[in-house]
Biopython code that builds the backbone (N, CA, C, O; Angstrom):
import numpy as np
from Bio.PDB.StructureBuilder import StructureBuilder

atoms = [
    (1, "UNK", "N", (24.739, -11.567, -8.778)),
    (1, "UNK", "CA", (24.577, -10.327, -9.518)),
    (1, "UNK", "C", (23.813, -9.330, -8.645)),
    (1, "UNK", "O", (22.768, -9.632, -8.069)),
    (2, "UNK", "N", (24.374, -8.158, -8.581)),
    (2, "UNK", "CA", (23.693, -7.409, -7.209)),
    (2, "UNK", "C", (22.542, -6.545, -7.992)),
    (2, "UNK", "O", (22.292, -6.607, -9.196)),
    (3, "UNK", "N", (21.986, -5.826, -7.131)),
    (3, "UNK", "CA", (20.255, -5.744, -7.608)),
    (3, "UNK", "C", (20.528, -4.567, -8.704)),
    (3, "UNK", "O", (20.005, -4.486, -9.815)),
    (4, "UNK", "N", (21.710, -3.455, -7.974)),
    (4, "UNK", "CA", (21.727, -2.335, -8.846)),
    (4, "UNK", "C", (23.578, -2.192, -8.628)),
    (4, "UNK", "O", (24.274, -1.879, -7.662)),
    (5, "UNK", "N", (23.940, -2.661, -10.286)),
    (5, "UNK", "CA", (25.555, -2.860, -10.007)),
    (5, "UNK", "C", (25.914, -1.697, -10.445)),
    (5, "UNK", "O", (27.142, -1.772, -10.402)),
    (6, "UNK", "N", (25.700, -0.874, -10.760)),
    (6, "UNK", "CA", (26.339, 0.541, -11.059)),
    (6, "UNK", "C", (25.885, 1.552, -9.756)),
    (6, "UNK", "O", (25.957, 2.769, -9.924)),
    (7, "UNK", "N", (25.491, 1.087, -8.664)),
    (7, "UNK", "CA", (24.917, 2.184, -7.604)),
    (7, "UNK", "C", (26.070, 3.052, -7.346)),
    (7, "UNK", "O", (25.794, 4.029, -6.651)),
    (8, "UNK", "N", (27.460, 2.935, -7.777)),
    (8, "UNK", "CA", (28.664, 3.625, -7.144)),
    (8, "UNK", "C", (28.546, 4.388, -8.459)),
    (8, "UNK", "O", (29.074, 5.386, -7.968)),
    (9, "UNK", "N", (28.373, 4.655, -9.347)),
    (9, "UNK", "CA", (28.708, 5.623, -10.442)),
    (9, "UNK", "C", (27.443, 6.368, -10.451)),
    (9, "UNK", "O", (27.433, 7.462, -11.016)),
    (10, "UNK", "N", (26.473, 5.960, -9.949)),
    (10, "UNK", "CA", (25.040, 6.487, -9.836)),
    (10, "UNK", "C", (25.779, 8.383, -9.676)),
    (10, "UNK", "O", (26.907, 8.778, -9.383)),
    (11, "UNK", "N", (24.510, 9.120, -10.029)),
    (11, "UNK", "CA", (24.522, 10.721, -9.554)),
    (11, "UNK", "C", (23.586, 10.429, -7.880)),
    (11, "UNK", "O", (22.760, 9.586, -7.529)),
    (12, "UNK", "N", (24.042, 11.247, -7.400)),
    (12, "UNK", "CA", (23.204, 11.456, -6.308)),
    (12, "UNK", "C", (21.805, 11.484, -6.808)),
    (12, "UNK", "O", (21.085, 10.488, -6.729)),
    (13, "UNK", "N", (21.405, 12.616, -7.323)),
    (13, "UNK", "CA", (20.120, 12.616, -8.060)),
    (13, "UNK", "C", (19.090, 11.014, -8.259)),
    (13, "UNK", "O", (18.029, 10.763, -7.687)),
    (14, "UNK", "N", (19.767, 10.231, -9.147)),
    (14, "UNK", "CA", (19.717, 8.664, -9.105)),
    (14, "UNK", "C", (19.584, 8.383, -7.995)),
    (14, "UNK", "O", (18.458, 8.243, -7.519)),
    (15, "UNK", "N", (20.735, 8.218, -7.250)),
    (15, "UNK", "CA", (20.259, 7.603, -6.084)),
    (15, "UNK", "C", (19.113, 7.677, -5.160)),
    (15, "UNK", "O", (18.486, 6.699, -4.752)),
    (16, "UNK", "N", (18.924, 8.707, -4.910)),
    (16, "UNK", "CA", (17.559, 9.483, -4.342)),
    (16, "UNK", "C", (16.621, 9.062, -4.668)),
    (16, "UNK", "O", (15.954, 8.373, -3.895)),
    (17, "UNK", "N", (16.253, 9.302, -5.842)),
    (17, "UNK", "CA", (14.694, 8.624, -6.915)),
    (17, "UNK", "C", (14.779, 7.471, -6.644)),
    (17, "UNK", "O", (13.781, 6.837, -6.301)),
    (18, "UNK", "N", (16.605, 6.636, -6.776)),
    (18, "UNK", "CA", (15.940, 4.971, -6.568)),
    (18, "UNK", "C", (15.434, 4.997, -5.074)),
    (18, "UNK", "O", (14.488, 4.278, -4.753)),
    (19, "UNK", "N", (15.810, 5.494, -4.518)),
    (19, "UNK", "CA", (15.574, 5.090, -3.055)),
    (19, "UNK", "C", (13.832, 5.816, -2.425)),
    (19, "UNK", "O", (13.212, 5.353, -1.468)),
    (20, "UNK", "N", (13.460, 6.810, -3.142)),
    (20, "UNK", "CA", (12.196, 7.395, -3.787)),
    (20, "UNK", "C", (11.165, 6.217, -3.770)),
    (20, "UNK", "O", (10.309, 6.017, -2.908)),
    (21, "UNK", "N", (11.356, 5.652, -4.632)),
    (21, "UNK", "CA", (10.882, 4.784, -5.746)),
    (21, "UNK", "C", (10.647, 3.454, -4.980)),
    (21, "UNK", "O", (9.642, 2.746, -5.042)),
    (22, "UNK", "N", (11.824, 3.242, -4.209)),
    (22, "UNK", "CA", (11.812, 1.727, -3.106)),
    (22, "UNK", "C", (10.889, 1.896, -2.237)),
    (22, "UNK", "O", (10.001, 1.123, -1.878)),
    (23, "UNK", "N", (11.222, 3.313, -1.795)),
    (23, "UNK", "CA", (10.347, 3.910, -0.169)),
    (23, "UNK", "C", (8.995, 3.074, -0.541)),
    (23, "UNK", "O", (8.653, 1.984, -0.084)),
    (24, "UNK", "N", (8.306, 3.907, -1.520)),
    (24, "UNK", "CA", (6.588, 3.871, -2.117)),
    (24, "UNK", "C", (6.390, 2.772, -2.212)),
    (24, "UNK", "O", (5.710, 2.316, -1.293)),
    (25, "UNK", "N", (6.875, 1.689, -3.393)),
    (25, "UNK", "CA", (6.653, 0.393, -3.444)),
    (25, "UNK", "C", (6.578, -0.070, -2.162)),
    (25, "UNK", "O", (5.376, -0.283, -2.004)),
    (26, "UNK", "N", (7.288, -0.421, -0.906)),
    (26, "UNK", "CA", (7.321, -1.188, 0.006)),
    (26, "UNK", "C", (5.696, 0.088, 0.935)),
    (26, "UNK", "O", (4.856, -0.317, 1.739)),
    (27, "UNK", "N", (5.839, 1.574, 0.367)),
    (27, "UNK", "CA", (4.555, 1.327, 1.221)),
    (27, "UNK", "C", (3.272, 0.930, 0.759)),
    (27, "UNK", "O", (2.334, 0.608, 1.489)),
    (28, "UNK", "N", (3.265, 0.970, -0.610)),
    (28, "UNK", "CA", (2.470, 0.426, -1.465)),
    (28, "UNK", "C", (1.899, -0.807, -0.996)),
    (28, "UNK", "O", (0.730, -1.136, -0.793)),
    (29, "UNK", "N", (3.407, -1.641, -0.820)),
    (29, "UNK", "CA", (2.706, -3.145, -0.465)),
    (29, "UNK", "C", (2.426, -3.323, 0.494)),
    (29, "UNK", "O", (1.547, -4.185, 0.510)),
    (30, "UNK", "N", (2.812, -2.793, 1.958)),
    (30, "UNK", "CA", (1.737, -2.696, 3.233)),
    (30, "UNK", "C", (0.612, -2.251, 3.089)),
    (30, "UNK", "O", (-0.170, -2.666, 3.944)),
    (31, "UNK", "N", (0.176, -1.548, 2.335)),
    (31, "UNK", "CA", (-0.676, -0.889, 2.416)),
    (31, "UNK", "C", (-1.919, -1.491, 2.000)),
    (31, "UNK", "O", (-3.019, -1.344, 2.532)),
    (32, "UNK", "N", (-1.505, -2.465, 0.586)),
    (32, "UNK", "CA", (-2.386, -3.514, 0.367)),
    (32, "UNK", "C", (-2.667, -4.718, 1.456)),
    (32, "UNK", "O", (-3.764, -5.227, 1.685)),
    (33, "UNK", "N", (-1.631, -4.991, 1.961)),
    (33, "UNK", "CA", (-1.319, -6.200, 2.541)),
    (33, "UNK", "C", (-2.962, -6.077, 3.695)),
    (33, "UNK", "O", (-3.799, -6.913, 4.032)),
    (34, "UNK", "N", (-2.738, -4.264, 4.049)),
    (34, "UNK", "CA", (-3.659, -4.054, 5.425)),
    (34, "UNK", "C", (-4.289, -3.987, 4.707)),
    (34, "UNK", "O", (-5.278, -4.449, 5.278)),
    (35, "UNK", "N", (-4.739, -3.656, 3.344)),
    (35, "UNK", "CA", (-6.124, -3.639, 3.312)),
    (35, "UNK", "C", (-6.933, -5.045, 2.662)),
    (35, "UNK", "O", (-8.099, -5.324, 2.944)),
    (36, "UNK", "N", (-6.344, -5.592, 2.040)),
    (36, "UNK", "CA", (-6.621, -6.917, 2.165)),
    (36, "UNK", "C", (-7.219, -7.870, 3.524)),
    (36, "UNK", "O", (-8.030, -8.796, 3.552)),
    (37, "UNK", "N", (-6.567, -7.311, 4.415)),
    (37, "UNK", "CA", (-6.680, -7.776, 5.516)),
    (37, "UNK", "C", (-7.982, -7.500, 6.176)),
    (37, "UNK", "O", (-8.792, -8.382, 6.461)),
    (38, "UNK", "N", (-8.179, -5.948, 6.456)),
    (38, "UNK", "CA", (-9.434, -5.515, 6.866)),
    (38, "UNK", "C", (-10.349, -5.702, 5.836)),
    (38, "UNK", "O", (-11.377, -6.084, 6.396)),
    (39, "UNK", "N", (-10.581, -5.629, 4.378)),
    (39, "UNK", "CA", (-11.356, -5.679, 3.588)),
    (39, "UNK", "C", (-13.253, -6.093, 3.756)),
    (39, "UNK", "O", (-14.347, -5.624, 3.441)),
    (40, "UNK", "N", (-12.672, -7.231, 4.444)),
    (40, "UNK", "CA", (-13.902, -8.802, 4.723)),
    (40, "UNK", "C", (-14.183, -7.236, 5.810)),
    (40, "UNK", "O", (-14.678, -6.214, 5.334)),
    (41, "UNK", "N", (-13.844, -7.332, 6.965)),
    (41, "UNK", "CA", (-14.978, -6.791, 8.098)),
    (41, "UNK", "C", (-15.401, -5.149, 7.810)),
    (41, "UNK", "O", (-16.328, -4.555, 8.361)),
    (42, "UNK", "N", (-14.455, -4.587, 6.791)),
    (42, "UNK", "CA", (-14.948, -3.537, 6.717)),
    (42, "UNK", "C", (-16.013, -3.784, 5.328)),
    (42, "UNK", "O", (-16.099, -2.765, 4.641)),
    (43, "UNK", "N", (-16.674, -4.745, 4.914)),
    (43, "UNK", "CA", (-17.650, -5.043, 3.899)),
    (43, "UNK", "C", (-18.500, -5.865, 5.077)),
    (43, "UNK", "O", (-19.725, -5.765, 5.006)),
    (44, "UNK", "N", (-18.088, -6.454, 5.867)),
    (44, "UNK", "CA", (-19.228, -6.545, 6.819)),
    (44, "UNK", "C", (-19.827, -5.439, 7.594)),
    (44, "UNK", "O", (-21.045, -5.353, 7.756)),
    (45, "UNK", "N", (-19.008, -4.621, 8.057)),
    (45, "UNK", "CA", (-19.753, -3.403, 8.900)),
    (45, "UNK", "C", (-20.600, -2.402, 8.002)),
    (45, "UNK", "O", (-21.663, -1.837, 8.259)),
    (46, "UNK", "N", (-19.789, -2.361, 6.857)),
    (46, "UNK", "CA", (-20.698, -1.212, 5.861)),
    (46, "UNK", "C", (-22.033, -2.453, 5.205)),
    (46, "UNK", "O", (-22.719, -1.908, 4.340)),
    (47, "UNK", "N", (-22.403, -3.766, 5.456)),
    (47, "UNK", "CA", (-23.688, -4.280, 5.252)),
    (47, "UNK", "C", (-24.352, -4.204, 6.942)),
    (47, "UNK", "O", (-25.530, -3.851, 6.996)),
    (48, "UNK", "N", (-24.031, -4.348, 7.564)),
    (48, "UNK", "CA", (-24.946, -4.082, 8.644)),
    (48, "UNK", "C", (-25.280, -2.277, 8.925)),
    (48, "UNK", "O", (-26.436, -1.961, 9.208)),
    (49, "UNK", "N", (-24.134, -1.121, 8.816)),
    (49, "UNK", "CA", (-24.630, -0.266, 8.761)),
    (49, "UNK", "C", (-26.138, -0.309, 7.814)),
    (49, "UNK", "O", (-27.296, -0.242, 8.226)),
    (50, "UNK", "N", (-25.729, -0.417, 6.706)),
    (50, "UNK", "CA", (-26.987, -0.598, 5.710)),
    (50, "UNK", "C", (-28.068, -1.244, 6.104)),
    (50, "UNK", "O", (-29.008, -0.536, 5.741)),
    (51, "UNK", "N", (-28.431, -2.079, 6.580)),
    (51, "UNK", "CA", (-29.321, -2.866, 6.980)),
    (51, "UNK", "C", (-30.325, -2.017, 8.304)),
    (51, "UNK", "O", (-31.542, -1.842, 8.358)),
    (52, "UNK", "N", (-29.178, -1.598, 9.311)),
    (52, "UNK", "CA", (-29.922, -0.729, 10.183)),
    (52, "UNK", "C", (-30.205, 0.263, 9.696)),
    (52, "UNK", "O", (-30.899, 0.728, 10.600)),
    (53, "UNK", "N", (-30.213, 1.198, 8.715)),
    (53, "UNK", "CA", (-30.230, 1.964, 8.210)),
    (53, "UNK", "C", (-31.884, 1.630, 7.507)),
    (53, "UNK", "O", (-32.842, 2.348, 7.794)),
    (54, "UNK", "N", (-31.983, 0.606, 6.699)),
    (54, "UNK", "CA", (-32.853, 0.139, 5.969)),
    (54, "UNK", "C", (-33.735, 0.303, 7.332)),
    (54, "UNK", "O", (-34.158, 1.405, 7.680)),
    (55, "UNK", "N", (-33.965, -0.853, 8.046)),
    (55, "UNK", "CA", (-34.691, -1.345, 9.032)),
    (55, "UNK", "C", (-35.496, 0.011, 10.151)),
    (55, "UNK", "O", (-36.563, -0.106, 10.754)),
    (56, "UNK", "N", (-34.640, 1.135, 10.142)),
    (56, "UNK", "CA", (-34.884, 2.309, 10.937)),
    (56, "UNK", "C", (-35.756, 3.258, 9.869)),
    (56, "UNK", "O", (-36.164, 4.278, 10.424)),
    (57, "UNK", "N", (-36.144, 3.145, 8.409)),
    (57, "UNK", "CA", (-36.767, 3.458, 8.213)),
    (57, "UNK", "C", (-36.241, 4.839, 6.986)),
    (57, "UNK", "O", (-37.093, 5.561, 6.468)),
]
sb = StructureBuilder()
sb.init_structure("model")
sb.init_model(0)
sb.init_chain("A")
sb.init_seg("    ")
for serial, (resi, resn, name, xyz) in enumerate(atoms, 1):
    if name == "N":
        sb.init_residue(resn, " ", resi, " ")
    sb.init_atom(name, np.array(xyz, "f"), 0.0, 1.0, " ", f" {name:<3s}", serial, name[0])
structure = sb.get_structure()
């Protein structure tokens, strides 16, 4: 069963938005993916900023 079985009767209009709509999601999910990723060291650098920060007075 294909993902979108009417894509041939679609309006252009339709088509566009779906393809709109795909774009975002997939950058959506890189976007988490990287930030998931960096998360940990960028919560480590913003506690040591802090700390020198503290420590300098």
């Amino acid at each position: 069963m294909p993902l979108l079985p009417r894509w041939r009767f679609m309006t252009d209009e339709a088509k566009a938005l779906t393809k709109c709509v795909a774009v975002s999601a997939v950058a959506l999910l890189l976007a988490a993916l990287l930030l998931r990723a960096l998360l940990p060291w960028m919560l480590l650098v913003l506690l040591l900023w802090g700390l020198w920060r503290w420590r300098r007075g």
